[in-house]
Gaussian input, Z-matrix of N, CA and C with variables (Angstrom, degrees):
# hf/3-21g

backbone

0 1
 N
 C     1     B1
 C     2     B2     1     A1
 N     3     B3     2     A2     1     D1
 C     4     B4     3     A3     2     D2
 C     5     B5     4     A4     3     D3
 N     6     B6     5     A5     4     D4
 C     7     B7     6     A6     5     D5
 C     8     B8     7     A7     6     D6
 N     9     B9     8     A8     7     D7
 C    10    B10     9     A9     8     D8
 C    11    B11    10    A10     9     D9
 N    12    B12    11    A11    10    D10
 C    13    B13    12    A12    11    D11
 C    14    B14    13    A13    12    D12
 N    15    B15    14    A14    13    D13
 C    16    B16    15    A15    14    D14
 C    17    B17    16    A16    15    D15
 N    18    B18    17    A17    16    D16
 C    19    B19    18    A18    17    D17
 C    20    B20    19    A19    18    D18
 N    21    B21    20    A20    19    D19
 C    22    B22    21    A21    20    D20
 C    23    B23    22    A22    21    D21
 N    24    B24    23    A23    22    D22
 C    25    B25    24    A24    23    D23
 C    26    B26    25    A25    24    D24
 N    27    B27    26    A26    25    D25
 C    28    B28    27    A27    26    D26
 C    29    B29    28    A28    27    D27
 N    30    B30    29    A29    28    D28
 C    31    B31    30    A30    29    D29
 C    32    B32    31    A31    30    D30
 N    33    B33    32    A32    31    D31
 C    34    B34    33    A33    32    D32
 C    35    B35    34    A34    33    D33
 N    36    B36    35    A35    34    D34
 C    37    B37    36    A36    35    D35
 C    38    B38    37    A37    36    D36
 N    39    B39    38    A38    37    D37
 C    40    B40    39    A39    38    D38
 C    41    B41    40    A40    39    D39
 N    42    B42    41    A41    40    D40
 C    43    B43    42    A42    41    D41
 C    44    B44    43    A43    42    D42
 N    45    B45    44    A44    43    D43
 C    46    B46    45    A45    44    D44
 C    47    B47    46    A46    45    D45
 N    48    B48    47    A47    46    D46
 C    49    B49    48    A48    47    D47
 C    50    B50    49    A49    48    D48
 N    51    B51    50    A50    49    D49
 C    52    B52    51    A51    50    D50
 C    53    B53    52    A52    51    D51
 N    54    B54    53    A53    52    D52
 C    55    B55    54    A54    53    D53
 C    56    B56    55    A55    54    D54
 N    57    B57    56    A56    55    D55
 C    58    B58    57    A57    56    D56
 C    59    B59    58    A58    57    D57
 N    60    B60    59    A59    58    D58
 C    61    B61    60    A60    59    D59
 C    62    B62    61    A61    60    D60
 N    63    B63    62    A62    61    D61
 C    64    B64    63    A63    62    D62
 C    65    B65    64    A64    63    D63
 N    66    B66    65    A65    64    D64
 C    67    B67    66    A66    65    D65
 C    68    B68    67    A67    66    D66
 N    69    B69    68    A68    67    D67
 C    70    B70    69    A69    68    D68
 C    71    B71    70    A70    69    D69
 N    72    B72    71    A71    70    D70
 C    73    B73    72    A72    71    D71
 C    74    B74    73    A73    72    D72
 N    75    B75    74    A74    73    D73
 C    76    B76    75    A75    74    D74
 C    77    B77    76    A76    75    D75
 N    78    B78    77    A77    76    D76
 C    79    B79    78    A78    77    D77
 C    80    B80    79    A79    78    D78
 N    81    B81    80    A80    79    D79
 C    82    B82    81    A81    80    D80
 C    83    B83    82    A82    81    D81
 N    84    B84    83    A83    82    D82
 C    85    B85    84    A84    83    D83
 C    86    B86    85    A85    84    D84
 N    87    B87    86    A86    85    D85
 C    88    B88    87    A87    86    D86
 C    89    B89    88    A88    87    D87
 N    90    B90    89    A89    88    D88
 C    91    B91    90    A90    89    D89
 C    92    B92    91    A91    90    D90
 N    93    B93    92    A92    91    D91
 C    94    B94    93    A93    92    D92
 C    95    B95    94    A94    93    D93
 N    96    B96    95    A95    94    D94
 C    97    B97    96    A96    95    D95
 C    98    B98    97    A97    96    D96
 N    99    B99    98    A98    97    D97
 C   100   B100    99    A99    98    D98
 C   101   B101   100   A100    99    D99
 N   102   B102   101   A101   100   D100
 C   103   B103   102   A102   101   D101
 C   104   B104   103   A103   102   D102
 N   105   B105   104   A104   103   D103
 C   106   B106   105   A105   104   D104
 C   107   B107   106   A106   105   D105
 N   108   B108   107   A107   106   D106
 C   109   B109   108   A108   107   D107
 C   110   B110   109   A109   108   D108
 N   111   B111   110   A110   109   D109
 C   112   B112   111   A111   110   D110
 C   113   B113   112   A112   111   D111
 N   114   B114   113   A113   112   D112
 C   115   B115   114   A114   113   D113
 C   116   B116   115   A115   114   D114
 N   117   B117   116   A116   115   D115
 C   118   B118   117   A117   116   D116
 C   119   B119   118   A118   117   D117
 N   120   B120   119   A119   118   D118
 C   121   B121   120   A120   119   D119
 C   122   B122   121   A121   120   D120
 N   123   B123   122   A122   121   D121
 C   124   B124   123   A123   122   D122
 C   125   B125   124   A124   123   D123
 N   126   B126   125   A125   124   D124
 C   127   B127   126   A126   125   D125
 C   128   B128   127   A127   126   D126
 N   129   B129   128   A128   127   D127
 C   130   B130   129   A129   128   D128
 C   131   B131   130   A130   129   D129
 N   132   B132   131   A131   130   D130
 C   133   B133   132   A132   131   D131
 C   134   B134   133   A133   132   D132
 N   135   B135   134   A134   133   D133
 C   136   B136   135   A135   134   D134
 C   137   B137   136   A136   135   D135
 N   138   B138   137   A137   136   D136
 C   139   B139   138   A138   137   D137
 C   140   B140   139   A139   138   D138
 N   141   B141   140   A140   139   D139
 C   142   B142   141   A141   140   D140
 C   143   B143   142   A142   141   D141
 N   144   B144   143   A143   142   D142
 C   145   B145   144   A144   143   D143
 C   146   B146   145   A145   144   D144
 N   147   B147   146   A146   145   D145
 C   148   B148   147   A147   146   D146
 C   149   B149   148   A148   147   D147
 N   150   B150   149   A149   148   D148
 C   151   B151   150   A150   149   D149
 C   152   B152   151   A151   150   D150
 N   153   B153   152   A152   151   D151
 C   154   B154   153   A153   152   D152
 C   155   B155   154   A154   153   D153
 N   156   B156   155   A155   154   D154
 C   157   B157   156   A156   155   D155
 C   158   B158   157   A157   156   D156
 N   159   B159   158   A158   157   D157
 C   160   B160   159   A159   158   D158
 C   161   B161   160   A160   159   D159
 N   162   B162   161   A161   160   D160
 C   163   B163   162   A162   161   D161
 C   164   B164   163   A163   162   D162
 N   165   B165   164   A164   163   D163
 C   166   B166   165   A165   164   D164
 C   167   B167   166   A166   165   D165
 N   168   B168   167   A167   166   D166
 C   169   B169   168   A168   167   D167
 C   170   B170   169   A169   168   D168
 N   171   B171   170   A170   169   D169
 C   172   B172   171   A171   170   D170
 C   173   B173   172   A172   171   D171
 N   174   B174   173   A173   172   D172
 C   175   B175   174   A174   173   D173
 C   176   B176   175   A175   174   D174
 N   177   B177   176   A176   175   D175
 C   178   B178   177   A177   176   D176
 C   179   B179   178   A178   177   D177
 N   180   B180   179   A179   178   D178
 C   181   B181   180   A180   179   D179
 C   182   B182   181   A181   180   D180
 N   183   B183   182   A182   181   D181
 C   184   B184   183   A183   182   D182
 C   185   B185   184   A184   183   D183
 N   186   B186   185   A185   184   D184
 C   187   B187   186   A186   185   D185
 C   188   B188   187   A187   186   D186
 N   189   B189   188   A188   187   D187
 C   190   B190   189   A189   188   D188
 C   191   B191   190   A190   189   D189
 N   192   B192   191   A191   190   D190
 C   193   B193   192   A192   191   D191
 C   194   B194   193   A193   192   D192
 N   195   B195   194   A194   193   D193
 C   196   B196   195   A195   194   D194
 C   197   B197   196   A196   195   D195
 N   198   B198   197   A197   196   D196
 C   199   B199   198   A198   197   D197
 C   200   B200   199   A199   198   D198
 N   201   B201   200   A200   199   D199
 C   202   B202   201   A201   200   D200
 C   203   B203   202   A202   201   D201
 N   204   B204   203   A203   202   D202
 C   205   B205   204   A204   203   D203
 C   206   B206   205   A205   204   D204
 N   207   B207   206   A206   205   D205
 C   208   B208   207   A207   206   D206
 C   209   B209   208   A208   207   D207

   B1=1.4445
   B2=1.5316
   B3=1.5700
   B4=1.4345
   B5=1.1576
   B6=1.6022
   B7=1.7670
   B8=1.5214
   B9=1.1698
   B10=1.1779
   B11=1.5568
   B12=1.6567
   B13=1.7270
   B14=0.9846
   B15=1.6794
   B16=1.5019
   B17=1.8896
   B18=1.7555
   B19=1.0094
   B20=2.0701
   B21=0.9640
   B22=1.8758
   B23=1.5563
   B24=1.6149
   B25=1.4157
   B26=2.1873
   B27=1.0289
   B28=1.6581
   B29=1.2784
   B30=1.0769
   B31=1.4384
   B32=1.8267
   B33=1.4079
   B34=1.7242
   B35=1.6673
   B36=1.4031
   B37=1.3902
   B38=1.1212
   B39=1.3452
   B40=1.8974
   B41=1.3949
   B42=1.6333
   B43=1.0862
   B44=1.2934
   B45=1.8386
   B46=0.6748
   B47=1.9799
   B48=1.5710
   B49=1.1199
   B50=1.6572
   B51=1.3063
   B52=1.8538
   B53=0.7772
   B54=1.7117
   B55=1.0039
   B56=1.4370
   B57=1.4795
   B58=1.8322
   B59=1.4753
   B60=1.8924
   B61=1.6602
   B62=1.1737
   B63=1.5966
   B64=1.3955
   B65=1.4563
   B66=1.4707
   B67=1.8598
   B68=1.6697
   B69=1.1752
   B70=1.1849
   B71=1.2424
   B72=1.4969
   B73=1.0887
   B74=1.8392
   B75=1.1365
   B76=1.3418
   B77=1.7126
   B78=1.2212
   B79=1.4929
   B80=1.5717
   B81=1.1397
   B82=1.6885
   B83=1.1584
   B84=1.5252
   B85=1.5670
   B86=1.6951
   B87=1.5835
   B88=1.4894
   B89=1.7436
   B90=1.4191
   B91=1.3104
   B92=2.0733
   B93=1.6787
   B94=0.8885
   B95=1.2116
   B96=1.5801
   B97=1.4806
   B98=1.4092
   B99=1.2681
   B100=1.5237
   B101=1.4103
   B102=1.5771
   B103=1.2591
   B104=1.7099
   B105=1.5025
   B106=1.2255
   B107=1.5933
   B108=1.3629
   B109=1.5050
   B110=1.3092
   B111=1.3200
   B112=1.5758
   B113=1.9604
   B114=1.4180
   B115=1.4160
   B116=1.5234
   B117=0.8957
   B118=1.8081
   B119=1.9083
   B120=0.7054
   B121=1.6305
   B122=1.3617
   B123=1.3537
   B124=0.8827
   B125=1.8682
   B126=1.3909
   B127=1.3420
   B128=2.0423
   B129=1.4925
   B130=1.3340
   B131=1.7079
   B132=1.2858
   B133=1.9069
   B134=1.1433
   B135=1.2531
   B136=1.4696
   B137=1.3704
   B138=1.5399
   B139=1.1818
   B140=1.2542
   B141=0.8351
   B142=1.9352
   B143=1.3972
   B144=1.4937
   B145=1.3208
   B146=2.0581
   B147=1.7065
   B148=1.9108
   B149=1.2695
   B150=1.7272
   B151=1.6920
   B152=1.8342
   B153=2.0066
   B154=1.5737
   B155=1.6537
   B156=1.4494
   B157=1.8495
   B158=1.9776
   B159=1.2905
   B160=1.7440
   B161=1.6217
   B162=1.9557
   B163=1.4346
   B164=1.5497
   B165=1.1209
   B166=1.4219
   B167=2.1312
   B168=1.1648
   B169=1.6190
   B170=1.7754
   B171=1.4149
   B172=1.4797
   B173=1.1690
   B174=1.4260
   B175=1.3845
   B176=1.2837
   B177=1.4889
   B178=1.5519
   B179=1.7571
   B180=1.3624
   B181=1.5139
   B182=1.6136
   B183=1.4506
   B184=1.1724
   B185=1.6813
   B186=1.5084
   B187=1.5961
   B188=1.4009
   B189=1.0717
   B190=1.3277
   B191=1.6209
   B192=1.1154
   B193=1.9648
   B194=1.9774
   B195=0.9925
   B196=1.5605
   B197=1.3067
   B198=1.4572
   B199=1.3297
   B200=1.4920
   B201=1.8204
   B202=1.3453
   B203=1.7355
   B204=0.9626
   B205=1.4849
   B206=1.5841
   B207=1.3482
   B208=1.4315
   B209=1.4090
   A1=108.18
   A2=118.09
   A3=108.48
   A4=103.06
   A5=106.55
   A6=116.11
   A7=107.06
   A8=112.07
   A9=121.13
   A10=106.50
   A11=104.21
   A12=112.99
   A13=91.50
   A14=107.34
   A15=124.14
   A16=92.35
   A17=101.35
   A18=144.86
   A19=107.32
   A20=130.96
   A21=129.99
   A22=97.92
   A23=91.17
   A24=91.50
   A25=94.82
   A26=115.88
   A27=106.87
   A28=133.10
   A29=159.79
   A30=132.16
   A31=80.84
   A32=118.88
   A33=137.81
   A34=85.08
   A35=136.98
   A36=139.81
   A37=127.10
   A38=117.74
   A39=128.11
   A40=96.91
   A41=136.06
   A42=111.08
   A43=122.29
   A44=152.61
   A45=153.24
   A46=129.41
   A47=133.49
   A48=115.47
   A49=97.74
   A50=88.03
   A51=117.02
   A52=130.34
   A53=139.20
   A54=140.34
   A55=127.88
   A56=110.82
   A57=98.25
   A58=85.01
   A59=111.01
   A60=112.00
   A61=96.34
   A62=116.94
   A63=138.66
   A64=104.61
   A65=101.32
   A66=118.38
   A67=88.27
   A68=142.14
   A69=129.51
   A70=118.71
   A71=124.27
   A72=112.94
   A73=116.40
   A74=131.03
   A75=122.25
   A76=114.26
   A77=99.43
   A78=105.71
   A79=117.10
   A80=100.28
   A81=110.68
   A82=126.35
   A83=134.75
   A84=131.10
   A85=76.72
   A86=104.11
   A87=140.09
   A88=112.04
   A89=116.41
   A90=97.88
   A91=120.90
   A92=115.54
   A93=102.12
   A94=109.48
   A95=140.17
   A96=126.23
   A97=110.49
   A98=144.64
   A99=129.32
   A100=90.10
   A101=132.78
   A102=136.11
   A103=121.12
   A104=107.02
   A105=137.19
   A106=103.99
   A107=107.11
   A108=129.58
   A109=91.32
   A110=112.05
   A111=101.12
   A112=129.10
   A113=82.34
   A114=97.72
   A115=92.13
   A116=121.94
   A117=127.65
   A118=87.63
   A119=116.84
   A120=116.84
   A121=106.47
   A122=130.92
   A123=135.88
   A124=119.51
   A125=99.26
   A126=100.96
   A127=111.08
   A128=107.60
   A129=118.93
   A130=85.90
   A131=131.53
   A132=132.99
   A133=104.56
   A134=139.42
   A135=118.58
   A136=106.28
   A137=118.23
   A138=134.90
   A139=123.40
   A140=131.43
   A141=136.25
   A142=123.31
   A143=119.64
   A144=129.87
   A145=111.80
   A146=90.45
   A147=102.29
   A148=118.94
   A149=106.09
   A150=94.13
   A151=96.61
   A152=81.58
   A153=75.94
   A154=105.24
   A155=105.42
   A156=118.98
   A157=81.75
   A158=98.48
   A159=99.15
   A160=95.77
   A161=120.68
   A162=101.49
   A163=91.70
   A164=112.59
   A165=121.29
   A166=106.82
   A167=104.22
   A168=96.04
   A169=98.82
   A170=125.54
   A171=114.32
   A172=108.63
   A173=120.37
   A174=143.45
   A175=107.78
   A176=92.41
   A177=105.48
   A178=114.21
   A179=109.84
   A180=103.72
   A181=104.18
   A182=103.06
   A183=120.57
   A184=121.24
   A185=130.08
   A186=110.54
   A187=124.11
   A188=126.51
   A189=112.15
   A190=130.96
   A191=88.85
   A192=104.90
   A193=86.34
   A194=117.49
   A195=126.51
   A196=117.65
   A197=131.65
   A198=139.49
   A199=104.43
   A200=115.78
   A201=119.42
   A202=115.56
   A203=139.65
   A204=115.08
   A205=110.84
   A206=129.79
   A207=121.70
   A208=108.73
   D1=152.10
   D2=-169.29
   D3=-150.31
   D4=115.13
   D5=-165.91
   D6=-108.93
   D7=161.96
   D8=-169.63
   D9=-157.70
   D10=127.77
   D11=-178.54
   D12=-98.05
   D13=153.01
   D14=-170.07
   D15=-153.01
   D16=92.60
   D17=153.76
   D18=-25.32
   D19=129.82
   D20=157.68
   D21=-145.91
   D22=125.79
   D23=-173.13
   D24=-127.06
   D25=135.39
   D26=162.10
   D27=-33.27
   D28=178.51
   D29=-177.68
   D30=-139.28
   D31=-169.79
   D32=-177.91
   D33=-75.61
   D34=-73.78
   D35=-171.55
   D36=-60.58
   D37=-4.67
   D38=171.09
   D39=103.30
   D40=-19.20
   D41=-175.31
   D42=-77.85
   D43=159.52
   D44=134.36
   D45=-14.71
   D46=147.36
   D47=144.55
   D48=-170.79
   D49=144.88
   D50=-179.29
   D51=-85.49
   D52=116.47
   D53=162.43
   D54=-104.46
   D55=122.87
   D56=-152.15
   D57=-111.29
   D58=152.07
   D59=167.09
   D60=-123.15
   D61=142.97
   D62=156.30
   D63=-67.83
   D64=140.21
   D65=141.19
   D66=83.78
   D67=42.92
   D68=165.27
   D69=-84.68
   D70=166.14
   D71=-161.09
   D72=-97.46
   D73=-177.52
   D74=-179.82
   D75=-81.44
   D76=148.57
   D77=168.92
   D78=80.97
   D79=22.00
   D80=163.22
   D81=-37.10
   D82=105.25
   D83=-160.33
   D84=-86.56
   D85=169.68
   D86=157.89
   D87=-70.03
   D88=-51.54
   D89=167.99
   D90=-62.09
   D91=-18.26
   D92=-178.03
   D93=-89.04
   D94=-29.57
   D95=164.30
   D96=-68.27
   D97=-7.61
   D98=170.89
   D99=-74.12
   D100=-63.25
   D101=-167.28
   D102=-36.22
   D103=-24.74
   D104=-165.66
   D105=-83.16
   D106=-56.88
   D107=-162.11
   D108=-73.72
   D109=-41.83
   D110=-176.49
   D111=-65.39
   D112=-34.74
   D113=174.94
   D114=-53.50
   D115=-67.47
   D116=-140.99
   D117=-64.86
   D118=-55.94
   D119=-175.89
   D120=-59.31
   D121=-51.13
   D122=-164.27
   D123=-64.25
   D124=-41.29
   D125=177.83
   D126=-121.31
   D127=36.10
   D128=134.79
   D129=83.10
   D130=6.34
   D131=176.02
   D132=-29.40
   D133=-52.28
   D134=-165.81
   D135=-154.28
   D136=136.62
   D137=-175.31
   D138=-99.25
   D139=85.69
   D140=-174.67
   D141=-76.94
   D142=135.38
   D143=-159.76
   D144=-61.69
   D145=1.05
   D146=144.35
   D147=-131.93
   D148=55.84
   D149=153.66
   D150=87.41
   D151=160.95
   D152=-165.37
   D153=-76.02
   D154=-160.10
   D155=-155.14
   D156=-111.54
   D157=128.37
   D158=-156.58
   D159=-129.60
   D160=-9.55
   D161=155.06
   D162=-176.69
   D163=161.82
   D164=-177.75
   D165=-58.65
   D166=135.32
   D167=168.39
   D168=-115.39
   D169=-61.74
   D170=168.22
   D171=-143.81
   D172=-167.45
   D173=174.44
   D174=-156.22
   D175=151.42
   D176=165.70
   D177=-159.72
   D178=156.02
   D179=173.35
   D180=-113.16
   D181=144.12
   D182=-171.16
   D183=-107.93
   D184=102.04
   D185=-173.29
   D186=-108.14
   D187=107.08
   D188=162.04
   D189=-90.02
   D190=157.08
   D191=-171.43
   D192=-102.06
   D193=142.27
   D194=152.46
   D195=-131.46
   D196=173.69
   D197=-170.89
   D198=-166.69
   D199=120.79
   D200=157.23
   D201=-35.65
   D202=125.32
   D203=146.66
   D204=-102.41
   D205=-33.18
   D206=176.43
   D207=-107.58

């Protein structure tokens, strides 16, 4: 199975923006993705074409199941 957190943080201009990670692992507490979100805001990681990421809005982890059929 292959999950993936998908990060929404506020931006400097009010708009929204997402940063999603592949291949994370299971059982992600809430204090450890706030802990996460904070880092990234905190020390300025990524700059988006609205401004920097100025506070967490949500998270979520995402899983999919797949299967070969041919």
């Amino acid at each position: 199975m292959e999950r993936s957190l998908t990060l929404t943080f506020v931006t400097s201009n009010g708009s929204k923006a997402t940063l999603t990670i592949q291949g994370v692992k299971d059982g992600l507490t809430n204090e450890q993705v706030t802990a996460l979100m904070d880092v990234i805001i905190t020390n300025n990681i990524f700059l988006t074409k609205n401004g920097l990421l100025l506070s967490p809005s949500k998270a979520k982890v995402t899983e999919t199941n797949s299967r070969e059929i041919v």
